[in-house]
Backbone as numpy.savetxt, mean C-alpha at the origin, in Angstrom:
# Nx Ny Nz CAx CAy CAz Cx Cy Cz
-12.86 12.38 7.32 -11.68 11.80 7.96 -12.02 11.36 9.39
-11.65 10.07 9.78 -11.57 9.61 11.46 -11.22 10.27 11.90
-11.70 10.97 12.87 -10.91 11.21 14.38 -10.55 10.31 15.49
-9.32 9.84 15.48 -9.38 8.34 16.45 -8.71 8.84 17.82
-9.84 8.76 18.81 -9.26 9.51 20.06 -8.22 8.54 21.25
-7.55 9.16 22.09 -6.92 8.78 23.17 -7.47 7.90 23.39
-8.69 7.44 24.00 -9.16 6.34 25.09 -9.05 4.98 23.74
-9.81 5.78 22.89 -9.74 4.29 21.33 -8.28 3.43 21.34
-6.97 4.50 21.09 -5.71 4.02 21.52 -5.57 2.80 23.07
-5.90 3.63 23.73 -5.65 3.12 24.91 -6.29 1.51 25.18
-7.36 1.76 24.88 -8.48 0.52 24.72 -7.47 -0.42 24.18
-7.39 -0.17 22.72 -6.71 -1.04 21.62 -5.61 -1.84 22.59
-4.68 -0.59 22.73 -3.32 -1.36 23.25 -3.63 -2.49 24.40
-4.28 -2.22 25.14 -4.48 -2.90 26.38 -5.22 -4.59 25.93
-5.54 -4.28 24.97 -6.06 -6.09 24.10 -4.70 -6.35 23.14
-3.66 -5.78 22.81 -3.04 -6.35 21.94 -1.59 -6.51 22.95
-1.89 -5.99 24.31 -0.69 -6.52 25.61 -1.21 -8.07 25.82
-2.69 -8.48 25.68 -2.72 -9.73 25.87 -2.60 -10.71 24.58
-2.43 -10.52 23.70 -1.88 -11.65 22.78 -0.79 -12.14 22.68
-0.58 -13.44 22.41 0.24 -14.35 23.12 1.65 -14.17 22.25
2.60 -14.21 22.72 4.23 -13.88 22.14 4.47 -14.48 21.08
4.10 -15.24 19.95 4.22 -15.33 18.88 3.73 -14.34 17.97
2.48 -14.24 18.17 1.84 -13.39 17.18 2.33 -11.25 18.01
2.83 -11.75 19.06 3.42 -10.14 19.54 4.44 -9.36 18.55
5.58 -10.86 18.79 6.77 -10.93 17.51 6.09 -9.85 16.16
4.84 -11.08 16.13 4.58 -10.72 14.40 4.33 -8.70 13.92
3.37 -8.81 15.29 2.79 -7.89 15.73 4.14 -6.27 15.70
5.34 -6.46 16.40 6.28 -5.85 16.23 6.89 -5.62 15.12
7.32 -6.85 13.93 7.49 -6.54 12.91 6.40 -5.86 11.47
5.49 -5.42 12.24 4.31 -4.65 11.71 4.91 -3.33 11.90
4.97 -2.52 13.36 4.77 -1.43 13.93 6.08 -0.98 13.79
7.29 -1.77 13.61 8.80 -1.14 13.30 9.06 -0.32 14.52
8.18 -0.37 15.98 9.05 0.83 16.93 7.85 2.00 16.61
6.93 1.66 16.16 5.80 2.88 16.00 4.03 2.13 16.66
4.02 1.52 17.33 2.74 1.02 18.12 1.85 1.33 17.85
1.93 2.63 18.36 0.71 3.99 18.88 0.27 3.82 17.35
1.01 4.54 16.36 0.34 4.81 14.97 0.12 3.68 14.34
0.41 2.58 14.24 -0.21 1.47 13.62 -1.70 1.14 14.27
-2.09 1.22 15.71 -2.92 1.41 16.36 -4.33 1.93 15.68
-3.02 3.47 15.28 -4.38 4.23 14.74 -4.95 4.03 13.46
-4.05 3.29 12.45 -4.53 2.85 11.42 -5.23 2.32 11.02
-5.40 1.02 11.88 -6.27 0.28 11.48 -7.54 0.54 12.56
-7.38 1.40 13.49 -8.80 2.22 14.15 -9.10 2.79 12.89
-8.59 3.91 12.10 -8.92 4.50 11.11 -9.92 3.56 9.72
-9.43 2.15 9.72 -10.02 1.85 9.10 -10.82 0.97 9.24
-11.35 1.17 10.70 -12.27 0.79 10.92 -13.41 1.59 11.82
-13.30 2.96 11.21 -14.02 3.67 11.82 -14.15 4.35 13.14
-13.02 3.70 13.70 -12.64 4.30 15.36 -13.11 3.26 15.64
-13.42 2.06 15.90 -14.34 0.96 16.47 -13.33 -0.05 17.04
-13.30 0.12 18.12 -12.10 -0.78 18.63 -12.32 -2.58 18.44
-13.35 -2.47 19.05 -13.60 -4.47 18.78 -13.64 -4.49 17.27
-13.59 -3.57 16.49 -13.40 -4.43 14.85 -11.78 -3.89 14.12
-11.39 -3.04 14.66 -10.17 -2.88 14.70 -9.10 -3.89 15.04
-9.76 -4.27 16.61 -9.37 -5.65 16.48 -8.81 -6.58 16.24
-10.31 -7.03 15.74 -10.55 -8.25 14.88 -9.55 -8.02 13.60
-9.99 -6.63 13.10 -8.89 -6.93 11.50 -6.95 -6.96 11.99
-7.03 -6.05 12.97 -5.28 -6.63 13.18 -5.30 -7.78 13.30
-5.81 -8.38 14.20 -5.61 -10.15 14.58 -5.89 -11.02 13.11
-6.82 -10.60 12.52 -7.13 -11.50 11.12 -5.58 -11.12 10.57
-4.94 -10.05 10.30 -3.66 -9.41 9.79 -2.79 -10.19 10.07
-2.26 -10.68 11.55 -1.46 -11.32 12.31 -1.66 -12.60 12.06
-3.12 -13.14 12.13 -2.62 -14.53 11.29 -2.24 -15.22 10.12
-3.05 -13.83 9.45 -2.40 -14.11 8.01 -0.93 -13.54 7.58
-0.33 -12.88 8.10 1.19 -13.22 8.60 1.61 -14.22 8.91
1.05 -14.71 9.86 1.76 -16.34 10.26 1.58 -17.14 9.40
0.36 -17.30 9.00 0.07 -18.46 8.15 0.69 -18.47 6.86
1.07 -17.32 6.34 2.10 -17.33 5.29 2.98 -16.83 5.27
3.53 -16.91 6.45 4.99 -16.44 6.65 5.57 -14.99 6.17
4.14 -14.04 6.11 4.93 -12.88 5.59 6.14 -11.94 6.58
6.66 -12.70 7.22 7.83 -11.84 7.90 8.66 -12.23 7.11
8.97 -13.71 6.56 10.09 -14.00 6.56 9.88 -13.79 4.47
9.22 -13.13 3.59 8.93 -13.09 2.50 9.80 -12.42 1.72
10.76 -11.71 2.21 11.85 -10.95 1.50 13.29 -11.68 1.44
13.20 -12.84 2.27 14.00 -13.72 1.81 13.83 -14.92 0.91
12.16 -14.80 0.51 12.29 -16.17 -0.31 11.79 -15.65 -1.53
12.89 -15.66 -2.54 12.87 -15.11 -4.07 11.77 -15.57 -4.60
11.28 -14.70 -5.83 10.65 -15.87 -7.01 11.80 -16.18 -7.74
11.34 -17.39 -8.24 12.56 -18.20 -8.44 11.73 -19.07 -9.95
12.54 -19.48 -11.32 14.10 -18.97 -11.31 14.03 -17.39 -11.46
15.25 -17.09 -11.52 15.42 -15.21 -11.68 14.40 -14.99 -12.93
14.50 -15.69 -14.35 14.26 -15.54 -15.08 12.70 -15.32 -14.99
12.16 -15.56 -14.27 10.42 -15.09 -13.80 10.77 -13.99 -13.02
11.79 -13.82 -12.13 11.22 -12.84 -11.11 11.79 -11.68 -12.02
12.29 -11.85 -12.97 13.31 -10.55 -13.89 12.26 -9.88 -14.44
10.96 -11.01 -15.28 9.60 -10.83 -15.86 8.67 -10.76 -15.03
8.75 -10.80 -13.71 7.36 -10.05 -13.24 8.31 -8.56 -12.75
8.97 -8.30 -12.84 9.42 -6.93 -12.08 9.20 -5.95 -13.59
9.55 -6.61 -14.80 9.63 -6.04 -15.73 8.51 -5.86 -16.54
6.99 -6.45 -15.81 5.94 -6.20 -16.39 4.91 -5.95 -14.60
5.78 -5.28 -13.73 4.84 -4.42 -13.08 5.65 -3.67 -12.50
5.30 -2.47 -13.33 6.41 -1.12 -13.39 5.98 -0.58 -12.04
6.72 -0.52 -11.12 6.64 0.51 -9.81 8.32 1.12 -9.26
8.17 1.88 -9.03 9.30 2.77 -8.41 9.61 3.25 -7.48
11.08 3.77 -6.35 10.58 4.70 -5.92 10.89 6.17 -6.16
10.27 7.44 -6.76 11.06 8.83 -7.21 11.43 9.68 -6.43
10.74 10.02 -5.13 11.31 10.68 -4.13 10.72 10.98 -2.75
10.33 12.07 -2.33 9.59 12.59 -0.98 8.78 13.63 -1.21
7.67 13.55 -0.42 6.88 14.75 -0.31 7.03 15.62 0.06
6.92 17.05 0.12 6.97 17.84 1.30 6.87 17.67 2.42
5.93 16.55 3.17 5.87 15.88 4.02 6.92 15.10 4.53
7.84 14.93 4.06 8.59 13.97 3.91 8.14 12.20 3.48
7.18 12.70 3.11 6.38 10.88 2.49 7.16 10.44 1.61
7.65 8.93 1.51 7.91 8.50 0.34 6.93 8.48 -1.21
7.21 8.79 -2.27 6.70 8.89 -3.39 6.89 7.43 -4.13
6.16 7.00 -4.21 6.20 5.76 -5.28 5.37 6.11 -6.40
6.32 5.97 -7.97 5.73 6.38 -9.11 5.41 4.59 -9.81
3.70 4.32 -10.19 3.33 3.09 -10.54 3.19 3.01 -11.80
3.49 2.68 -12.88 2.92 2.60 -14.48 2.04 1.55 -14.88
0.77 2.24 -14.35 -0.43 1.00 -14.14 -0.68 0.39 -15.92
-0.45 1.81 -17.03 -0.92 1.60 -18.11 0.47 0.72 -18.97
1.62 0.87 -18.51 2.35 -0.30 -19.06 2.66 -1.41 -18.56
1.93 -1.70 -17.32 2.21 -2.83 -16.58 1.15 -3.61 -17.19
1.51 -5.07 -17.47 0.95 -6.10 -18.28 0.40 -7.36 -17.28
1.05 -7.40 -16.52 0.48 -8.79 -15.07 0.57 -9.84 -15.72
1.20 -10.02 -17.17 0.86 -11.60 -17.84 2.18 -12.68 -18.21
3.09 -12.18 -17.49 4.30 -13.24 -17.41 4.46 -14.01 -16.45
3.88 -14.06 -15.94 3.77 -15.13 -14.64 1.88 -15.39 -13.87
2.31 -16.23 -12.88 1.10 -16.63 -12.51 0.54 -15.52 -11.61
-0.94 -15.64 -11.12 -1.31 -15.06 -10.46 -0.33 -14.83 -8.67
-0.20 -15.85 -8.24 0.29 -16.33 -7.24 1.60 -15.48 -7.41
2.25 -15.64 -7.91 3.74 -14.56 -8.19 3.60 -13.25 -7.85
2.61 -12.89 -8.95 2.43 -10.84 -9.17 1.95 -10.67 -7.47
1.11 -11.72 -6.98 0.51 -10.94 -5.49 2.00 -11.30 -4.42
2.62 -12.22 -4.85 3.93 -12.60 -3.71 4.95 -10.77 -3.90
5.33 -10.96 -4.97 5.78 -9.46 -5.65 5.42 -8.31 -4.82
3.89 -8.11 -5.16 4.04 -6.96 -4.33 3.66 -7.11 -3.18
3.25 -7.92 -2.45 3.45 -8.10 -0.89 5.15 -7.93 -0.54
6.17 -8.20 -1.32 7.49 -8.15 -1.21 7.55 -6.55 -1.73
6.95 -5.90 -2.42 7.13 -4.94 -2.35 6.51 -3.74 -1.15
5.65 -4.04 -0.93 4.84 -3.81 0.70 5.73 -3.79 1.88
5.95 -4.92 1.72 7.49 -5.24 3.35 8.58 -4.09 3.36
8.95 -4.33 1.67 10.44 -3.63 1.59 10.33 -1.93 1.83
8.74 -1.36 1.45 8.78 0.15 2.13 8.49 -0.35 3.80
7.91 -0.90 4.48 7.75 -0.93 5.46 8.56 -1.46 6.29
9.95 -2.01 6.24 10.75 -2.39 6.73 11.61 -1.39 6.61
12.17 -1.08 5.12 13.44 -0.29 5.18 13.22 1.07 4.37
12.16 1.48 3.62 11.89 2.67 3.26 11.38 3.36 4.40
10.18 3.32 5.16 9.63 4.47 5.70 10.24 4.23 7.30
10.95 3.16 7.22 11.81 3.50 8.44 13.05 4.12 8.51
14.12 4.19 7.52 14.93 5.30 6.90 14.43 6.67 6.92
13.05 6.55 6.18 12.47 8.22 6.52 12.46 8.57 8.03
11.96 7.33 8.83 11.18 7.97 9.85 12.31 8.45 10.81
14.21 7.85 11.01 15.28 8.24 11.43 15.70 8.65 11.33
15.53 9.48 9.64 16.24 10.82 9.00 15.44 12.11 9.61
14.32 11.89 9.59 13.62 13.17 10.23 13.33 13.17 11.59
13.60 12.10 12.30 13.27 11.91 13.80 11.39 11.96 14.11
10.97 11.74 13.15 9.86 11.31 13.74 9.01 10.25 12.85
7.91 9.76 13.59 7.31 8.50 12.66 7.00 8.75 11.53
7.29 8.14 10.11 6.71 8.18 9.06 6.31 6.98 8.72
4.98 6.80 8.57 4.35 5.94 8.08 3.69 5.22 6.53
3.30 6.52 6.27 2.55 6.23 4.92 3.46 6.48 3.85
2.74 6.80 2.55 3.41 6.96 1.67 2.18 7.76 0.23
2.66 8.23 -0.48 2.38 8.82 -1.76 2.20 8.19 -3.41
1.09 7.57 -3.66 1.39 7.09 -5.39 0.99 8.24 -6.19
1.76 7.93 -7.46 1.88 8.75 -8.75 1.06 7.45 -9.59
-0.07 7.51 -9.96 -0.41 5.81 -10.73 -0.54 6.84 -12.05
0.26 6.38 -13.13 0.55 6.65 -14.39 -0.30 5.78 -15.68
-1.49 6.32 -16.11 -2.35 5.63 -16.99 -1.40 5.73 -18.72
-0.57 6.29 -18.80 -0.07 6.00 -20.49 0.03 4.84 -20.53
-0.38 4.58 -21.74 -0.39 3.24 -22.54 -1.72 2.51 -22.13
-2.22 2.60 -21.40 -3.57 2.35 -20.92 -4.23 1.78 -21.93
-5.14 0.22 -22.00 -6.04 -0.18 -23.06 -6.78 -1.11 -22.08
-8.10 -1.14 -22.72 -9.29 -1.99 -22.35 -8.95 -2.83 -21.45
-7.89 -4.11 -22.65 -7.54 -5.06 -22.27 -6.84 -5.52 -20.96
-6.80 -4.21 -20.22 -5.72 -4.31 -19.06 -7.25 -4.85 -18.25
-8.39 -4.76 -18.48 -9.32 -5.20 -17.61 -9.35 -6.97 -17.53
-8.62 -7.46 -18.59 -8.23 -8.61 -18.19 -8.11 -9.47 -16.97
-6.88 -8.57 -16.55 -6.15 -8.33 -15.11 -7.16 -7.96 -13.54
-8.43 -8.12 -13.77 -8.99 -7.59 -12.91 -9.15 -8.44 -12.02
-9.10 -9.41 -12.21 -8.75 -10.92 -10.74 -7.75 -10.45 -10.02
-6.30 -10.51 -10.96 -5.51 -9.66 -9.96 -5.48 -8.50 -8.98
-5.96 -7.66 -10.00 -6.19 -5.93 -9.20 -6.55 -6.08 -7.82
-7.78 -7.10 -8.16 -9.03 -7.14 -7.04 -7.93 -7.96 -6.06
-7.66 -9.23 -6.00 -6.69 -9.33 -5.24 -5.82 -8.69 -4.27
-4.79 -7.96 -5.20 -3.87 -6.86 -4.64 -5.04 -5.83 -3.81
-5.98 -5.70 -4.07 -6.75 -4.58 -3.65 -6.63 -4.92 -2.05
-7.23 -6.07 -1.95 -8.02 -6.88 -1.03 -6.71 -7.19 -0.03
-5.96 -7.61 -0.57 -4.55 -7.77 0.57 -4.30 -6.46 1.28
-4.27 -5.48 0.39 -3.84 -3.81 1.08 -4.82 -3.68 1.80
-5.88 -3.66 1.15 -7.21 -3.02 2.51 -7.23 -3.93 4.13
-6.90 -4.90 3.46 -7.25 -6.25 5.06 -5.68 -6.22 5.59
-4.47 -5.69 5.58 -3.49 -5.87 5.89 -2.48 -4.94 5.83
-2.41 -3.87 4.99 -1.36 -2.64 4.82 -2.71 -1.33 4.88
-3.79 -1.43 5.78 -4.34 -0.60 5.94 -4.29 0.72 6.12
-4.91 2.57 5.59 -3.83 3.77 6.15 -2.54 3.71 5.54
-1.82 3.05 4.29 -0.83 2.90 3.99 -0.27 3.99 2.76
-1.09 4.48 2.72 -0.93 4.86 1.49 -1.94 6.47 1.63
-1.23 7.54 1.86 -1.59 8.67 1.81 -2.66 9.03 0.58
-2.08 9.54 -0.40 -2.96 10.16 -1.25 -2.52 9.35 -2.95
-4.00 9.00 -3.83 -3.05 8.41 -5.43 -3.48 9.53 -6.11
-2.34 9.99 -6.84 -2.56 10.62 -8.01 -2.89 9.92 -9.07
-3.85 10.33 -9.73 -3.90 9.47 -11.43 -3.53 10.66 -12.38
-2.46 10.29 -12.88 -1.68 10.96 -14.40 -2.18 10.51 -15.94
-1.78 11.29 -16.71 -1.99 10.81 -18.19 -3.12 9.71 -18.32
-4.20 10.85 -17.75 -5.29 9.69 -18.42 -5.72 9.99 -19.65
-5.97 8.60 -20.58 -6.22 8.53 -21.59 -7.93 8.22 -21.59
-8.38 8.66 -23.27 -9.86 8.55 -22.99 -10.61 7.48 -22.52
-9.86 6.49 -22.80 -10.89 4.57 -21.89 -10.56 4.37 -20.41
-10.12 5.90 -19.88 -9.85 5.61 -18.66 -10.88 5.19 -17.56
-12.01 6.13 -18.50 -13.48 6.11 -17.52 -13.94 4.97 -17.65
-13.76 4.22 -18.76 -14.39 3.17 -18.89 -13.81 1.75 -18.00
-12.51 1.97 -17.73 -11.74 1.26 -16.88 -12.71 1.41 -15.55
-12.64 2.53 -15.62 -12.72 3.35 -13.78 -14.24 2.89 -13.31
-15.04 2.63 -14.39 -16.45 2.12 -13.99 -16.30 1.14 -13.42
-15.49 -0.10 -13.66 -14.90 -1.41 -13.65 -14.78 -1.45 -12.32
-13.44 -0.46 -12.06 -12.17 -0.94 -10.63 -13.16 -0.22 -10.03
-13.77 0.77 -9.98 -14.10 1.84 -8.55 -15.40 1.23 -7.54
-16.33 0.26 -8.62 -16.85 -0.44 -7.04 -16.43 -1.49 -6.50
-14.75 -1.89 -6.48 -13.93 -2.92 -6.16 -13.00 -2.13 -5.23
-13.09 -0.71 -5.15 -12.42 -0.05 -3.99 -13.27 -0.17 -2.85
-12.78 0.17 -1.93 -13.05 0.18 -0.29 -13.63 2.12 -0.56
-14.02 2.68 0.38 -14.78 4.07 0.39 -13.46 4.80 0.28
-12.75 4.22 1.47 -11.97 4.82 1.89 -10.56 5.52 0.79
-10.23 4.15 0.73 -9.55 4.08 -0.76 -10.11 5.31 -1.88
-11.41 4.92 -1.97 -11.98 6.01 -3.01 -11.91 7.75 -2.97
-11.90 7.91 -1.67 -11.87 8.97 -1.01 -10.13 9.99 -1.27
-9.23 8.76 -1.45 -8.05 9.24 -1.73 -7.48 9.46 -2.69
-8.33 9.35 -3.94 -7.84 9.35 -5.44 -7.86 10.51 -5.83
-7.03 11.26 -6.39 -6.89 12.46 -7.20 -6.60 12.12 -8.60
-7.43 12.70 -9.50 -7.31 12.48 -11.17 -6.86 13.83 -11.61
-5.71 13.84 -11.83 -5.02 15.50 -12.45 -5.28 15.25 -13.54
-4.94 16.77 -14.27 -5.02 17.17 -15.82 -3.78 16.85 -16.17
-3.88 15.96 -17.46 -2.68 15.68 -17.86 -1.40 14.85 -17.20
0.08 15.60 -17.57 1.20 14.65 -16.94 1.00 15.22 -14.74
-0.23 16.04 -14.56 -0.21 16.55 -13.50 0.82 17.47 -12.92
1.75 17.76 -13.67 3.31 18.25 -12.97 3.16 19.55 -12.34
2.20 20.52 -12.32 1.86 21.76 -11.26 1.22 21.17 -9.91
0.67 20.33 -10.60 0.01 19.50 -9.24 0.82 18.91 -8.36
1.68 18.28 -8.75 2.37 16.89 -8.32 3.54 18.09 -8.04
4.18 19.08 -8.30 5.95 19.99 -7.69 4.79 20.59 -6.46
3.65 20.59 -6.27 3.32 21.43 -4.89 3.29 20.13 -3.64
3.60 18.81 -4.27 3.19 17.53 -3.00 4.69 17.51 -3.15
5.77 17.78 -3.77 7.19 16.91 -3.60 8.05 18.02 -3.60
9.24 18.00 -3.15 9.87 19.36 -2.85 11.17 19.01 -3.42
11.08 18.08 -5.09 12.23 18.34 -5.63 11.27 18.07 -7.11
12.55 19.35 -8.29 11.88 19.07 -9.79 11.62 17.70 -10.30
10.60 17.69 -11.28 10.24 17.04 -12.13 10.57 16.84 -13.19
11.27 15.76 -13.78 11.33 16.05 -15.33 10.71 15.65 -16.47
């Protein structure tokens, strides 16, 4: 784990007081009123290294601008009748809180299909799903408990799981690649549930398409995990 010290903070902030008031804007609707810890995130994922820390916020910030991801929760996929079919073939949720108070998002990687719409859609989707915890989920947490909450918790659910989902691996890699370069530190710890036996064979696939870091955070429980998973969340399971 990083240790990202005081002066690293300090450093950081003092280069991101000089970027110019457009991209500050952008820059604010990142941090929600939390600076300091967005700071440290992407120090974190970049090793404590301030000049590449940086560089990846600012790469972040333009690729915000350049595609308007502030303003992305107002522009639907459209007609409904696609956005009804990509929501309905990429199962994500949210089930509750951690002990931590983390939000829990439960994913159903093994019934999610990615094949009713275009590529371009499924990644708009969940970048719209990205915003909507980071706008109004973990900032709800972070006012209910009075202090910053940032990250969050997956449950990634392998039932139904087949080969063929390796199809989808343009996408994955995609989605991968947006989170690591842009929702960096976002995502606490994944559980993997109900794995089935071609899981490994999947896992050969996706796991040198993870980042270290990423890799570092995966937990593979036995089974539906549920002894595992009632000691991270502090309400039953059913």
């Amino acid at each position: 784990m990083v240790t990202v010290s005081h002066e690293a903070v300090t450093q950081f902030q003092a280069l991101m007081d000089q970027v110019d008031e457009p991209l500050k804007i952008t820059f604010q609707n990142i941090h929600r009123g939390y600076p300091t810890e967005t700071l440290v995130r992407f120090l974190k994922a970049r090793d404590g290294n301030v000049s590449k820390a940086h560089k990846m916020l600012m790469d972040c910030l333009h690729w915000r601008a350049q595609n308007e991801i502030d303003k992305i929760l107002s522009k639907p996929i459209v007609p409904t009748e696609l956005y009804r079919a990509v929501r309905d073939s990429q199962l994500i949720g949210m089930s509750g809180y951690s002990r931590e108070s983390l939000p829990v998002f439960a994913v159903g990687v093994g019934l999610s299909t990615f094949d009713k719409a275009s590529v371009h859609c499924y990644v708009q989707s969940h970048i719209q799903i990205n915003e909507y915890r980071d706008r109004v989920i973990l900032p709800s947490a972070s006012a209910k408990h009075g202090r910053p909450i940032t990250t969050c918790v997956k449950v990634l659910d392998m039932t139904g799981l087949k080969l063929s989902a390796l199809s989808q691996i343009k996408l994955l890699t995609i989605i991968s690649t947006v989170d690591d370069l842009n929702y960096p530190e976002k995502t606490n710890t994944y559980y993997i549930v109900n794995v089935p036996y071609i899981f490994s064979a999947c896992w050969k696939v996706v796991k040198p398409l993870l980042q270290e870091r990423t890799r570092k955070k995966i937990q593979v429980l036995q089974g539906s995990g549920r002894d595992e998973l009632l000691k991270v969340r502090h309400f039953c399971l059913h």
